[in-house]
C-alpha positions as CSV (number, residue, x, y, z in Angstrom):
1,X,85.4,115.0,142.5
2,X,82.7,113.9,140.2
3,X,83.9,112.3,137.2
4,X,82.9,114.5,134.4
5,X,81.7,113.4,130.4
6,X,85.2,115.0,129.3
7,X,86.7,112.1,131.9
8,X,85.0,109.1,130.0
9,X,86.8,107.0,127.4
10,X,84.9,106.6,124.0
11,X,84.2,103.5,122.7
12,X,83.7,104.9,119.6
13,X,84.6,108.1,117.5
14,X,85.2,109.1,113.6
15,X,86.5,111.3,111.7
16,X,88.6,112.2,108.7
17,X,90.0,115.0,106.4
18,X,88.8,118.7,105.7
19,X,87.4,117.9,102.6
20,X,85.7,115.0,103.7
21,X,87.3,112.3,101.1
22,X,89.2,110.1,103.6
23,X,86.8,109.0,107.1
24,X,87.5,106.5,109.2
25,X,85.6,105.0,111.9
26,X,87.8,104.4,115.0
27,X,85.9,101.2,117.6
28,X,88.6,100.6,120.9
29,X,89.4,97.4,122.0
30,X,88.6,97.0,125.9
31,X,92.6,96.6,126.1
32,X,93.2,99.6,124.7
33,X,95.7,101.9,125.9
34,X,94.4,105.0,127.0
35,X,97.3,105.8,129.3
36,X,100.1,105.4,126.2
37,X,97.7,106.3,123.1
38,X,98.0,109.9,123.5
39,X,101.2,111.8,123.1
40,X,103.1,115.1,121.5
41,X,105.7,115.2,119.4
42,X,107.9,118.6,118.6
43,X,110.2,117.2,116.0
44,X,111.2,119.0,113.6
45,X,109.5,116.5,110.8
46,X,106.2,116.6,112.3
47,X,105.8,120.3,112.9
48,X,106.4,120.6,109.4
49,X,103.7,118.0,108.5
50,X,101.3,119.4,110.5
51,X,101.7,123.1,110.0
52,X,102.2,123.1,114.4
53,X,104.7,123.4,116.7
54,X,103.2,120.7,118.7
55,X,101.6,117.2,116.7
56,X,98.9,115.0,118.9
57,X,98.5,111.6,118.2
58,X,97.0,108.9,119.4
59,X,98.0,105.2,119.0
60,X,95.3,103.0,117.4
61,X,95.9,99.3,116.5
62,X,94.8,98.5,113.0
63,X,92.3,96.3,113.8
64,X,90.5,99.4,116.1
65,X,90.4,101.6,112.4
66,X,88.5,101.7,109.7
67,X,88.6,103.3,106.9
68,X,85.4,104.6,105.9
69,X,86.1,106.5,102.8
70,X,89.6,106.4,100.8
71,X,89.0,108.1,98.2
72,X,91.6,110.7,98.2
73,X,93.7,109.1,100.8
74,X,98.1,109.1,99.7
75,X,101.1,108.6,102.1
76,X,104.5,110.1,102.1
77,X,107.4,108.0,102.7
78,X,109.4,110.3,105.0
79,X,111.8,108.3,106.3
80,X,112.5,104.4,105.9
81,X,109.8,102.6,106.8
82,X,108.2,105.6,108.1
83,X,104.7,106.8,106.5
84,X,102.8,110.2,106.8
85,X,99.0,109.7,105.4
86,X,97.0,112.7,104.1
87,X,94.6,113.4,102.1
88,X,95.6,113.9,98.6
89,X,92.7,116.7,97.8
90,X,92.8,119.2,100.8
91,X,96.1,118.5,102.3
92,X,94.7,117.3,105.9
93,X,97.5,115.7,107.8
94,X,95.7,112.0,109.0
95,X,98.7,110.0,110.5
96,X,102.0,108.2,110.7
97,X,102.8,104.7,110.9
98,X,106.2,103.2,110.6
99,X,105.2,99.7,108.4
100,X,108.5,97.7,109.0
101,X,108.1,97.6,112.6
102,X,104.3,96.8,113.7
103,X,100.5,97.9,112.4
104,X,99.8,100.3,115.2
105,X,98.8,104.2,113.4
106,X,99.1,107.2,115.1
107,X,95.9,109.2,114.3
108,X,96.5,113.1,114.1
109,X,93.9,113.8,116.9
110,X,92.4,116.7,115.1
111,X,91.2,114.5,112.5
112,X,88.6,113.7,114.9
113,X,84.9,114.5,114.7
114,X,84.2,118.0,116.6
115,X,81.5,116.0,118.4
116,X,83.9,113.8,120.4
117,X,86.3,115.9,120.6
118,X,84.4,118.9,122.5
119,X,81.0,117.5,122.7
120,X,77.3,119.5,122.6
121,X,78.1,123.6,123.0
122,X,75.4,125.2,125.8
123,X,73.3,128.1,124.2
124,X,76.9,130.7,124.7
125,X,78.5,128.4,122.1
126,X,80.6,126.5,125.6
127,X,82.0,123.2,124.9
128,X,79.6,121.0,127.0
129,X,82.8,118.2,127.5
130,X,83.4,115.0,125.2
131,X,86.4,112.9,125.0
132,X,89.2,115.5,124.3
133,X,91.4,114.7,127.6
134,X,91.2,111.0,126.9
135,X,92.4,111.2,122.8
136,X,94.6,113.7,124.2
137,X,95.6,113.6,127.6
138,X,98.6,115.7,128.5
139,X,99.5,113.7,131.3
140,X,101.1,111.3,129.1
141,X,104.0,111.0,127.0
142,X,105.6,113.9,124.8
143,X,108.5,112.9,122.1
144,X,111.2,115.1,121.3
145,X,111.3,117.3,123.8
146,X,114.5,118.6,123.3
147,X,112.8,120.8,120.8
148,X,110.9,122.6,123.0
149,X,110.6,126.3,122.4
150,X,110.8,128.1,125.5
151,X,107.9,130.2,126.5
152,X,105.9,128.7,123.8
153,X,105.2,124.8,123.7
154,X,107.7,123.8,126.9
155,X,104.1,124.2,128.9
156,X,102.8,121.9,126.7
157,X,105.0,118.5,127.7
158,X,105.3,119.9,131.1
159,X,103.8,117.0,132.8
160,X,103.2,113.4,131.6
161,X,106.4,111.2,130.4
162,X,109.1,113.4,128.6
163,X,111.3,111.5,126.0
164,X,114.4,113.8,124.8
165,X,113.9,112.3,121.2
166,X,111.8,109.2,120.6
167,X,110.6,106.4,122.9
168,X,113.9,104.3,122.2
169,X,115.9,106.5,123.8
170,X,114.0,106.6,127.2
171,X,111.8,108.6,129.4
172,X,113.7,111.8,131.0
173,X,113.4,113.2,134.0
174,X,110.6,116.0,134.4
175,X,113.3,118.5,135.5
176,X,116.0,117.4,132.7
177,X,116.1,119.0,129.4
């Protein structure tokens, strides 16, 4: 099978909030890790961030970021440690990043510019392909799944690695849960 654009890792995307007062500018490493930088997660603190039953991230280190435009950029501290960032003005959920443990961010993938994301459109307004499987690839890991809603987002972390909770606790098997 041909390898298609949608196939292709990015070495270089933006994006940023609704409004347009927080952008960031997002350049990967040749190490980086496309196979564990995307990844779901169904608890019960990030569907409520995000509006979603089902948040994507991807994992960016801090030196791969940055930050383009701050201007109305705030986090929440949900948890210890633990922060959400949005944008202050329109509400656009941008990230988590737990502070106490290391500098990676996990980027709310539909922050994302439309171009990488889906690409050119053909004259019917069909996404031509961009990077969309590579920022978020659902053949890799999904958090929480122990919160799946059946009929409804247990498709979603149906292949990939399945963690029951969080990554601490272990992958699952794909038949558990």
């Amino acid at each position: 099978m041909a390898a298609t654009s949608m196939e292709i890792t990015p070495q270089r995307v933006t994006g940023g909030c609704l409004c347009g007062g927080v952008r960031y500018e997002i350049n990967f490493s040749p190490e980086h890790d496309w196979m564990h930088g995307p990844h779901t997660c169904q608890c019960t603190q990030c569907r409520k961030n995000c509006g979603s039953l089902v948040y994507n991230f991807h994992t960016v280190t801090a030196s791969e970021i940055t930050w383009t435009s701050q201007a109305t950029y705030a986090e929440y501290n949900s948890s210890p440690g633990c922060y959400r960032a949005f944008c202050q003005k329109c509400g656009s959920p941008l990230a988590w990043t737990n502070h106490g443990v290391n500098t990676d961010i996990e980027l709310a993938v539909g922050t994302v510019d439309e171009q990488f994301l889906l690409g050119e459109r053909d004259a019917e307004g069909k996404s031509l392909g961009a990077h969309g499987i590579a920022l978020a690839n659902p053949e890799a890991d999904h958090f929480y799944v122990r919160n799946e809603i059946a009929g409804v987002t247990d498709k979603v972390a149906s292949s990939g690695t399945r963690f029951w909770k969080g990554s601490k606790e272990g992958p699952m098997a794909k038949s558990a849960g």
